[in-house]
N, C-alpha and C positions, 0 to 999 in steps of 0.2 A: 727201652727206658725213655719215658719223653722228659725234654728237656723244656721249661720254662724259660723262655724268652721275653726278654723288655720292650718295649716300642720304641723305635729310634727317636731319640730328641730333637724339638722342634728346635732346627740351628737357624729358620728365619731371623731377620734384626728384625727388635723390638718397635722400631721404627715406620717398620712396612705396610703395617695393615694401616695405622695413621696416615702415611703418604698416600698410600691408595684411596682413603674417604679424601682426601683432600684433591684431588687428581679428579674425584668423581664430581665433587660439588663443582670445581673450576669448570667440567663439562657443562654440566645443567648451566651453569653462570654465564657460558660462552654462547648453549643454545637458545637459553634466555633473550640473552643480548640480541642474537642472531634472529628470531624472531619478533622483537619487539622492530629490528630496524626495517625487517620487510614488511613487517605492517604499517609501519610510517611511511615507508616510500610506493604502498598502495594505496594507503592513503591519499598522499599529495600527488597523483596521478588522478583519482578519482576525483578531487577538488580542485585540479586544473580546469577543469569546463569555466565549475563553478565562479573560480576567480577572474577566468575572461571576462566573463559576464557582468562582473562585479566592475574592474577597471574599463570592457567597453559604456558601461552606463555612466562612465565619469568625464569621458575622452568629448574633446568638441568635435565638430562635424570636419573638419577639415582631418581631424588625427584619425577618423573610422576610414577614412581611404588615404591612408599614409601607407607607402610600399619602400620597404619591408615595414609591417606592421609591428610594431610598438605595443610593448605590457603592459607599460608605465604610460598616463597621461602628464605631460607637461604640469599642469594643473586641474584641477577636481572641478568638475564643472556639475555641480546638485542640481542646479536648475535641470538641467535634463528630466528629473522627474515630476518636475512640476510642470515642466512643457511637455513631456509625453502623456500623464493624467491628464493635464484642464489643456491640452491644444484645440486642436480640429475635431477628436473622436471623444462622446459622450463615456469616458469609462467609469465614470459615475453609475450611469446608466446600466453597463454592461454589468459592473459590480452585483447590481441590484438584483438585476435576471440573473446570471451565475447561482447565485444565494440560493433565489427561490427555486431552480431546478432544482439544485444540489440537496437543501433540504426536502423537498415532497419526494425525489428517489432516495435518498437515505430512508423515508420514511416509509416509501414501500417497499423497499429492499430487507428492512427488517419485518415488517407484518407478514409479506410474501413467504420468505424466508425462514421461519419460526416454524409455522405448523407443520410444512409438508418435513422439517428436521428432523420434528418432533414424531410425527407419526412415524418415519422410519426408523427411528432410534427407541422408541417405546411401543409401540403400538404393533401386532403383531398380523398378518395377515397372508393370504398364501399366496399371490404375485407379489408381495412385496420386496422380495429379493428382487426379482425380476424388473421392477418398475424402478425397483434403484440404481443399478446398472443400466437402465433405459435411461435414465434420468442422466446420469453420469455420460453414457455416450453422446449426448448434447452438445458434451464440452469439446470435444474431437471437431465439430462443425467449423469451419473458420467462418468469424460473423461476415466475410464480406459477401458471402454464399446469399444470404439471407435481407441483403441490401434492398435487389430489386424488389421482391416480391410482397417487402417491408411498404416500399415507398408506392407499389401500386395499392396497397392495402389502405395505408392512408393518405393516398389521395382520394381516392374514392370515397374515406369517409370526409374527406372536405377537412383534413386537420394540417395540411403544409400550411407552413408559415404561423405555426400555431407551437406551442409547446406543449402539447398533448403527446406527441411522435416520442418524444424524450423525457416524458415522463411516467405515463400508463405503461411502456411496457414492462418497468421496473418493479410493477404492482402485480406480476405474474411468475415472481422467482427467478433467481440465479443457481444457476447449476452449483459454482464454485463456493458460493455461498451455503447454502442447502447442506452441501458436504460436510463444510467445517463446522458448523452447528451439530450435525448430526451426528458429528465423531466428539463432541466435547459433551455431548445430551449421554453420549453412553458411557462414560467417565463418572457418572453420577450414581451414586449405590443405588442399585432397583430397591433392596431393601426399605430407600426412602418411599417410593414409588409405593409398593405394596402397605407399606403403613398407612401411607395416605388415604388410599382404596379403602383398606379397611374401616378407617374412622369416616368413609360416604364421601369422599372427595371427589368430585368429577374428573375427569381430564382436563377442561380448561381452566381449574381451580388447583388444577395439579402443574398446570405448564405457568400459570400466574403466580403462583405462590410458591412453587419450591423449583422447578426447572429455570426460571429467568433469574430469578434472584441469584442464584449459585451459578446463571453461564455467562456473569458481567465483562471477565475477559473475554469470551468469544465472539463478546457482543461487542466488545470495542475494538475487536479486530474487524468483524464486518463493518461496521458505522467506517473506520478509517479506510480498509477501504472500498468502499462505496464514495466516500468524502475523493476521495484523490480519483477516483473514476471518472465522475462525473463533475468534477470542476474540472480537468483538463478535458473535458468531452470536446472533439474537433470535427471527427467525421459526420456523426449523424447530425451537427449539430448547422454543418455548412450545406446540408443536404435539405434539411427540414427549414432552416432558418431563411428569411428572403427579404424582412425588414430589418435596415439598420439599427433603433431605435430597440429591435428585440434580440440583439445580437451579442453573446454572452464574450467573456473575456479571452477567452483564445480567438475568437473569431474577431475582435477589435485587434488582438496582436498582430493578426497576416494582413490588416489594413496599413501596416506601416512600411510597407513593402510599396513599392511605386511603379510605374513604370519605368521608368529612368534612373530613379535612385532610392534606395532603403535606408531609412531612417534607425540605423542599428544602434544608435545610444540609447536614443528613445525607446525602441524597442525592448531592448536591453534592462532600461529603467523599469519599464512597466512589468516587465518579467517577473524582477523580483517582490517588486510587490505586489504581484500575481500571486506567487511563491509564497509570502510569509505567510497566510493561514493557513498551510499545510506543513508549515515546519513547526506552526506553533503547535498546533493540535497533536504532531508527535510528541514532541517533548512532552508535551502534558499529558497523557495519554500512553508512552513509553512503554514504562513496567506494565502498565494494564496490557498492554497490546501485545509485546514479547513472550508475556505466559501465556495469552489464548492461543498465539501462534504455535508455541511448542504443546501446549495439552490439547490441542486438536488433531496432533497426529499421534501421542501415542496411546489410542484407543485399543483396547483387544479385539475390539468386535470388528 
């Protein structure tokens, strides 16, 4: 004979499942907390340098060799940057040449950069896997490999002391470059691609009109940077460079270094205004730049 049975009643207090949401949120609100304060205090570890930098550019000369050294300057001393600019060194000058580097390698960095993208990412051919992992392994070389053979290359064409050396070779592709182009190119429906064909559109009418217009984040990730590359350019730049007068704005920075004594306010001062059109161009540029950055890695291909 079976016997029909009741289900035990729930004698939890009505209270509990409440107390428990409440118990959970106070988590989340504590890991919240918890995380918002280690990002502030990585923060202000990260923008330690920066604010040295900031009160050594204020400090007079007697406070930059004061021991123990001092956060705080007694008083602000701005002049600093107007006697680090118009003192002894042309950075007017150096400003100028800066510029012009910066912009003609910007300007072959994308020209270079575009086709060989695009032919990997669209254009089909049977070393082409192969020449793109050649390509790629480029990037493995540490540039200092390539110094010497660099500068016997042009000397010989008679181009030291010329800005040829730091500029032309940006007009023959970057590996790192090449790459992120090439992963944002396949992001793009082929479907566009093949429509295109069909309606008689060439390939360079296909990479002008529907490939560049749609890769403007990728392209202001390369342009930025390309921009912050070659304005902080140091090495090749004290290698190739030999006149003062053609001597770009980091290489006028290490003139403030002396024999006997470094002029660190000064230094300091020039610095940042070294720095501000690369902080401006981020901000302005920001969202454009953070999406090319993340849609260039997640390509299928």
């Amino acid at each position: 004979m079976l016997v029909e049975t009741k289900a035990a009643p729930d004698i939890r207090r009505p209270g509990r499942a409440a107390m428990t949401a409440g118990q959970a949120e106070r988590i989340r609100r504590a890991q919240r907390v918890g995380a918002y304060v280690l990002l502030i205090a990585a923060t202000g570890v990260f923008l330690l340098p920066f604010l040295w930098m900031v009160t050594t550019s204020l400090k007079s000369d007697a406070e930059n060799l004061a021991f123990p050294p001092q956060f705080l300057p007694d008083a602000f001393h701005f002049e600093n940057y107007t006697r680090g600019w118009s003192g002894n060194l042309p950075f007017t000058r150096f400003l100028l040449n800066t510029v012009l580097i910066t912009a003609l390698s910007m300007a072959g960095n994308l020209i270079s950069c575009v086709l060989p993208a695009y032919a990997f990412a669209r254009m089909r051919a049977r070393l082409g896997a192969f020449l793109f992992a050649l390509m790629l392994g480029t990037m493995m070389i540490p540039r200092e490999i390539t110094l010497v053979p660099k500068y016997i290359l042009f000397a010989k064409l008679g181009w030291v002391d010329t800005y040829l050396p730091l500029i032309v070779p940006e007009f023959f592709g970057v590996a790192l470059y090449i790459f992120l182009l090439r992963q944002f190119f396949t992001t793009i429906p082929q479907e566009l691609i093949d429509a295109a064909r069909i309606d008689g559109a060439s390939e360079w009418r296909i990479l002008w009109k529907i490939m560049l217009p749609l890769s403007k984040p990728a392209l202001a990730a390369i342009m930025l940077f390309s921009f912050v590359g070659n304005w902080n350019q140091y090495l090749e730049s004290v290698i190739y460079l030999r006149t003062t007068e053609k001597f770009t704005i980091p290489l006028g920075l290490g003139m403030f270094s002396g024999q006997y004594a470094t002029q660190y306010n000064q230094m300091m001062a020039v610095s940042i205004i070294a720095m501000m059109p690369i902080v401006v161009l981020f901000f302005i540029a920001q969202k454009t730049f953070i999406r090319g950055v993340t849609l260039t890695g997640i390509a299928g291909r």
